[in-house]
C-alpha positions as CSV (number, residue, x, y, z in Angstrom):
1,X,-7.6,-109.7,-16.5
2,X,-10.4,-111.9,-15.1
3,X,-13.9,-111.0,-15.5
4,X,-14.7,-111.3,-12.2
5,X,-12.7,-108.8,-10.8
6,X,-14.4,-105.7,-12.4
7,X,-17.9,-104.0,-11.6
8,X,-17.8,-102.0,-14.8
9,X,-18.0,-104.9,-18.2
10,X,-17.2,-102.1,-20.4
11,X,-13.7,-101.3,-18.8
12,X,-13.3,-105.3,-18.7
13,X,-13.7,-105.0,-22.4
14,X,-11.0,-102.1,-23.0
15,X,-9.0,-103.4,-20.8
16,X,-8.7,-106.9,-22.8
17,X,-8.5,-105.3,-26.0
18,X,-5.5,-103.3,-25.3
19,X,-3.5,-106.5,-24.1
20,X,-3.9,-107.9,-27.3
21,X,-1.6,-107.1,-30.0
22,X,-1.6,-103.5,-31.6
23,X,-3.6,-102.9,-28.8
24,X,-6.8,-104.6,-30.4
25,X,-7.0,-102.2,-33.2
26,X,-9.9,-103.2,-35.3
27,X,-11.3,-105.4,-32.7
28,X,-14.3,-102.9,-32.1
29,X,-15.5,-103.6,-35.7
30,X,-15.3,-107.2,-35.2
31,X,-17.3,-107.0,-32.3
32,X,-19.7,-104.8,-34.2
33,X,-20.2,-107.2,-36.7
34,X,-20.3,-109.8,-34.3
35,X,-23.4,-107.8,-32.7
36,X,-25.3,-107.2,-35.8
37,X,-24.3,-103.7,-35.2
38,X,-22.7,-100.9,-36.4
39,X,-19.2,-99.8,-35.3
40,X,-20.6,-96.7,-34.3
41,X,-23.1,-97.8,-31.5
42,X,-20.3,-99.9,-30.5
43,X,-18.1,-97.3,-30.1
44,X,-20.8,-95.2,-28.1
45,X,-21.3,-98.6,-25.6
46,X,-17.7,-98.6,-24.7
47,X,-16.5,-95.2,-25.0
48,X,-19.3,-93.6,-23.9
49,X,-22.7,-94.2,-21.7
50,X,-24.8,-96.4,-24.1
51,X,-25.0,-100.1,-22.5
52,X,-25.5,-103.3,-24.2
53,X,-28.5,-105.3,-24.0
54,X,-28.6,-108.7,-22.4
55,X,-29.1,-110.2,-25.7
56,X,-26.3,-108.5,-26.9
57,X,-23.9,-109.7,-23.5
58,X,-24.5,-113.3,-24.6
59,X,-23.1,-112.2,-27.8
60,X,-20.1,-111.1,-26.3
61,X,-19.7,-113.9,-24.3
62,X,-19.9,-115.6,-27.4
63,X,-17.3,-113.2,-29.4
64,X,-14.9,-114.0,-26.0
65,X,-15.8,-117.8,-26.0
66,X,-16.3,-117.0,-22.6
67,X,-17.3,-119.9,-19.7
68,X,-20.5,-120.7,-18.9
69,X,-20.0,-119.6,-15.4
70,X,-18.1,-116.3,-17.2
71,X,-21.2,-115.6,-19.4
72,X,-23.6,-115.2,-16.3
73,X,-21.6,-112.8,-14.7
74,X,-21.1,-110.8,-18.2
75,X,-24.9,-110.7,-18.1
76,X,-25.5,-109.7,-14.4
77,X,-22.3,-107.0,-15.2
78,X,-24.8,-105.4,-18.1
79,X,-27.9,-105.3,-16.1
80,X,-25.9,-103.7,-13.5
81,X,-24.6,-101.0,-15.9
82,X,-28.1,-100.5,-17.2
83,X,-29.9,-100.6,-13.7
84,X,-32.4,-97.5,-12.8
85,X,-32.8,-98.2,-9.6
86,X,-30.6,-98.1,-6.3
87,X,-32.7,-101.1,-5.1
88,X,-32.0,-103.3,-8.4
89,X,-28.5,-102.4,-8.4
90,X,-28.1,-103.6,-4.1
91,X,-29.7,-106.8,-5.5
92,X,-27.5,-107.2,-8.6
93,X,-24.5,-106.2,-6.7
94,X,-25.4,-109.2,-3.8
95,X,-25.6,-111.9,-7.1
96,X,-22.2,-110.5,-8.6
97,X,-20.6,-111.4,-5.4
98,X,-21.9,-114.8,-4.6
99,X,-21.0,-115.3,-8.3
100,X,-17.4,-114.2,-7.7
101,X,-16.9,-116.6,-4.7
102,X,-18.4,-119.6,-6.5
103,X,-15.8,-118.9,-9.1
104,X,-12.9,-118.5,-6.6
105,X,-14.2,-121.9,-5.1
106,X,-14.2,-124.0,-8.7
107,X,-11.0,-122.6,-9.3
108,X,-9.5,-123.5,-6.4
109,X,-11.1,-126.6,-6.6
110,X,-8.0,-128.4,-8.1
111,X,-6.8,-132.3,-7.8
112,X,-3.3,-132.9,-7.5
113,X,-4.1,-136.9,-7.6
114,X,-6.8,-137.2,-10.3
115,X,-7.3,-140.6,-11.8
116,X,-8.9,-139.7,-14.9
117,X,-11.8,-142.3,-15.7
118,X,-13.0,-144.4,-18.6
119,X,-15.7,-141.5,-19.0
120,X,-13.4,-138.9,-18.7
121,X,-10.7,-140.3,-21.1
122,X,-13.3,-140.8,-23.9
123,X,-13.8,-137.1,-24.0
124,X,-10.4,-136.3,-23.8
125,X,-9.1,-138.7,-26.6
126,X,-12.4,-137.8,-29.0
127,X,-10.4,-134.7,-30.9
128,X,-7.0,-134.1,-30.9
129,X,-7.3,-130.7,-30.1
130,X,-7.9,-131.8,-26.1
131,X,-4.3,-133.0,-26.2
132,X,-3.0,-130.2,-28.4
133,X,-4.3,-127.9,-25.8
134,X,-3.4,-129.7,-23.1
135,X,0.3,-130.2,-24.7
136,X,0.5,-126.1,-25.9
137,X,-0.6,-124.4,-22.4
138,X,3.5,-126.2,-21.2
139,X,4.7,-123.5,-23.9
140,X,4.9,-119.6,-22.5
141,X,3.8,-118.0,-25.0
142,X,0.7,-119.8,-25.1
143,X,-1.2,-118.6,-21.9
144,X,-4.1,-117.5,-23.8
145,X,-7.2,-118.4,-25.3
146,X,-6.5,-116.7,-28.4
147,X,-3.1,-117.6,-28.8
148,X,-4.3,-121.2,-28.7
149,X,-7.2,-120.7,-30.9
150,X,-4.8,-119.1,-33.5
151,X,-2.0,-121.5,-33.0
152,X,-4.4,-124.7,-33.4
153,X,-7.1,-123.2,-36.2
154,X,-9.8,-124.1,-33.7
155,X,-12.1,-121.7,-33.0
156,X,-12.2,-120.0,-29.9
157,X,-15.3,-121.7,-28.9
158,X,-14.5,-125.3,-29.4
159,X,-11.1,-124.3,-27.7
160,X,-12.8,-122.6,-25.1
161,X,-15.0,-125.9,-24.4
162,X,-11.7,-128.2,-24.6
163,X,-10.2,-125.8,-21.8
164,X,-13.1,-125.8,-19.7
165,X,-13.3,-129.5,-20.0
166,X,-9.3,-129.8,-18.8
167,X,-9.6,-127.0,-16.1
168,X,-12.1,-129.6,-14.5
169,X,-10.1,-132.6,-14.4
170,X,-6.5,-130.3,-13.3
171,X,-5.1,-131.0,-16.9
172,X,-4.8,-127.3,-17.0
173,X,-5.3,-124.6,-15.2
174,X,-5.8,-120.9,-14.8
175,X,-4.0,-118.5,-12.5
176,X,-5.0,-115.1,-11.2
177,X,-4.5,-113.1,-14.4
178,X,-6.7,-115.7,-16.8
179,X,-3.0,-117.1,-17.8
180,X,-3.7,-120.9,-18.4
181,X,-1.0,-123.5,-17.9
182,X,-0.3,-127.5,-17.6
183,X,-1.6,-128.9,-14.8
184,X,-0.6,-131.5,-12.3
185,X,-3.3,-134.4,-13.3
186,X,-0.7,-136.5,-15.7
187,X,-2.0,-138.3,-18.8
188,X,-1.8,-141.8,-19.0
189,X,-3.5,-144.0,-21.5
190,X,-3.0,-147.9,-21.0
191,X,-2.0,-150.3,-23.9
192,X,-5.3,-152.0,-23.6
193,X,-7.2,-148.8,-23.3
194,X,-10.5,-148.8,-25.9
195,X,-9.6,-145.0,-26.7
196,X,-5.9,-146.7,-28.1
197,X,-7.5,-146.7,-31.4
198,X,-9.0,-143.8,-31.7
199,X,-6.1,-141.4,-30.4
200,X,-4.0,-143.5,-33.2
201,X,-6.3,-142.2,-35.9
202,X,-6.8,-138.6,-34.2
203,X,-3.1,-137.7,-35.0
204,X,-2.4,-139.6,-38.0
205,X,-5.2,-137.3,-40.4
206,X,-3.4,-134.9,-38.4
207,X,0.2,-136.3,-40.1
208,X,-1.7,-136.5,-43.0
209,X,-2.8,-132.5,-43.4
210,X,0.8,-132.2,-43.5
211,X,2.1,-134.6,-45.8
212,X,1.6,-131.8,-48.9
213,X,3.3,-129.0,-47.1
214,X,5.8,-130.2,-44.3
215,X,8.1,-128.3,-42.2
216,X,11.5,-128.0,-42.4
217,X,11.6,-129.7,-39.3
218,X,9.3,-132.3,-39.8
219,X,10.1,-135.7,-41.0
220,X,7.9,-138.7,-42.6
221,X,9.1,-142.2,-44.4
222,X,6.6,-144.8,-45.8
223,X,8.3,-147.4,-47.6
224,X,6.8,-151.3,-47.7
225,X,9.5,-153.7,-47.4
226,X,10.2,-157.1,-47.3
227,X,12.5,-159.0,-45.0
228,X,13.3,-161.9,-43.0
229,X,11.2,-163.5,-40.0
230,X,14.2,-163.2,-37.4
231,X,14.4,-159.5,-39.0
232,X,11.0,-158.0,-38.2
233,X,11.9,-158.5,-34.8
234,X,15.3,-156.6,-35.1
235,X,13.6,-154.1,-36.3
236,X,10.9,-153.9,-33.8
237,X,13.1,-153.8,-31.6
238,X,14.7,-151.4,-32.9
239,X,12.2,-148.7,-32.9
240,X,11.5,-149.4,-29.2
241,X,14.9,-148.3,-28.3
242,X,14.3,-145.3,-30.3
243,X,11.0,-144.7,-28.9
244,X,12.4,-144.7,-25.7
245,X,15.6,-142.4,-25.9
246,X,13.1,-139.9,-28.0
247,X,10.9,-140.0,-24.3
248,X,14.1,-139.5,-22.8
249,X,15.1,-136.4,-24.4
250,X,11.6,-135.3,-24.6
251,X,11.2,-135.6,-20.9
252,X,14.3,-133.3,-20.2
253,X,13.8,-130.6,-23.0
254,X,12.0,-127.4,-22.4
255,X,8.7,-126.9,-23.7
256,X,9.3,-124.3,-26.3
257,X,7.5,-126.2,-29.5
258,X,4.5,-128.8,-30.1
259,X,5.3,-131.7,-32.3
260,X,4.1,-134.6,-32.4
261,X,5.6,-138.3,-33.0
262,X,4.0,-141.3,-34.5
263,X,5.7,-144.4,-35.6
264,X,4.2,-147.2,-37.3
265,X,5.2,-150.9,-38.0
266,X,3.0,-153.4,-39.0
267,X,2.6,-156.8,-41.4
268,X,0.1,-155.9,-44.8
């Protein structure tokens, strides 16, 4: 349900609480203490006529990890509800709809042949949750904002950030319902690239958070070795091959689960 479709915020609210899961039982309270609030004025707001305050939207906005662009519609949507005058309302209603048509135009604003620059890739290989994102919106079941927060532990404002951030450059982006998916812009990071090092380091502390607890699935060897000169080689070579039929199958297998390879070989 997108934002921008509703005239009423507090129907845009009930309406994304029941998609949620038990129909976003408890959610109210959250958002009450969220609010600095009590559950009962909270429950008067959106079950009855009581409106929020425009402090209290950019709270909300917060609570949602909504957009920028999102968060000054939620705002104009509350003065709107709490408008006392036909006037004020013609002029609100007027801002609401140049607002909706400068969101249809970003989001239709997408790049099918994006070269991503320097600029651009230092952003996207700062965190590894860019990728993670990036990676997880391929996966159906993970559409949503909160399903990515949850799945990631990131919270839903850094995610929403990350997401805004990839809707701009086509690595992801949002259909008509607020479902989010992979985009067409590819990722492509050269062997010389300054961001090699970083994205190295990204996801091995993120091999090393699971060294203590792994998977059942998951899979690490460290092991220091000695060998011959002609060997290391062999062995390098080795790993290439497997590197590449691992792309292979990769590239040809459904995206049902995020994992993530890293393969080191190196002389101490």
């Amino acid at each position: 349900m997108l934002l921008f479709e509703y005239d009423d915020y507090k129907q845009w609210v009930r309406d994304r609480l029941n998609a949620m899961p038990r129909a976003g039982r408890g959610q109210l309270k959250k958002i009450a203490d969220h609010l600095g609030t009590s559950p009962t004025i909270v429950t008067q707001v959106f079950g009855g006529d009581r409106q929020l305050t425009p402090e209290q939207a950019v709270m909300l906005s917060d609570f949602f990890a909504l957009s920028k662009i999102e968060t000054r519609f939620l705002i104009l949507l509350v003065n709107y509800g709490r408008a006392g005058t036909h006037r004020y309302r013609q002029n609100l209603k007027e801002e609401m709809e140049e607002s909706r048509l400068k969101a249809k135009e970003i989001s239709n604003r997408v790049k099918q042949n994006f070269a991503l620059t320097d600029e651009v890739k230092s952003v996207l290989y700062s965190n590894w949750y860019y990728l993670a994102i990036w990676s997880l919106t391929a996966i159906e079941d993970f559409s949503g904002l909160e399903s990515v927060a949850t799945r990631l532990g990131v919270s839903k404002k850094k995610t929403r950030e990350a997401l805004d951030f990839l809707l701009r450059y086509s690595l992801v982006i949002e259909d008509q319902e607020g479902r989010f998916k992979v985009g067409p812009t590819l990722v492509h990071l050269e062997s010389g690239s300054p961001q090699i090092p970083r994205h190295h380091q990204n996801w091995r502390l993120q091999a090393f958070r699971h060294y203590e607890n792994p998977g059942a699935d998951d899979a690490f060897y460290t092991a220091p070795v000695t060998l011959s000169a002609a060997d290391v080689h062999k062995v390098r070579e080795n790993l290439l091959k497997f590197i590449a039929e691992c792309v292979n199958t990769i590239k040809d297998s459904p995206s049902e689960k995020l994992y993530c390879l890293c393969v080191d070989w190196f002389e101490i």
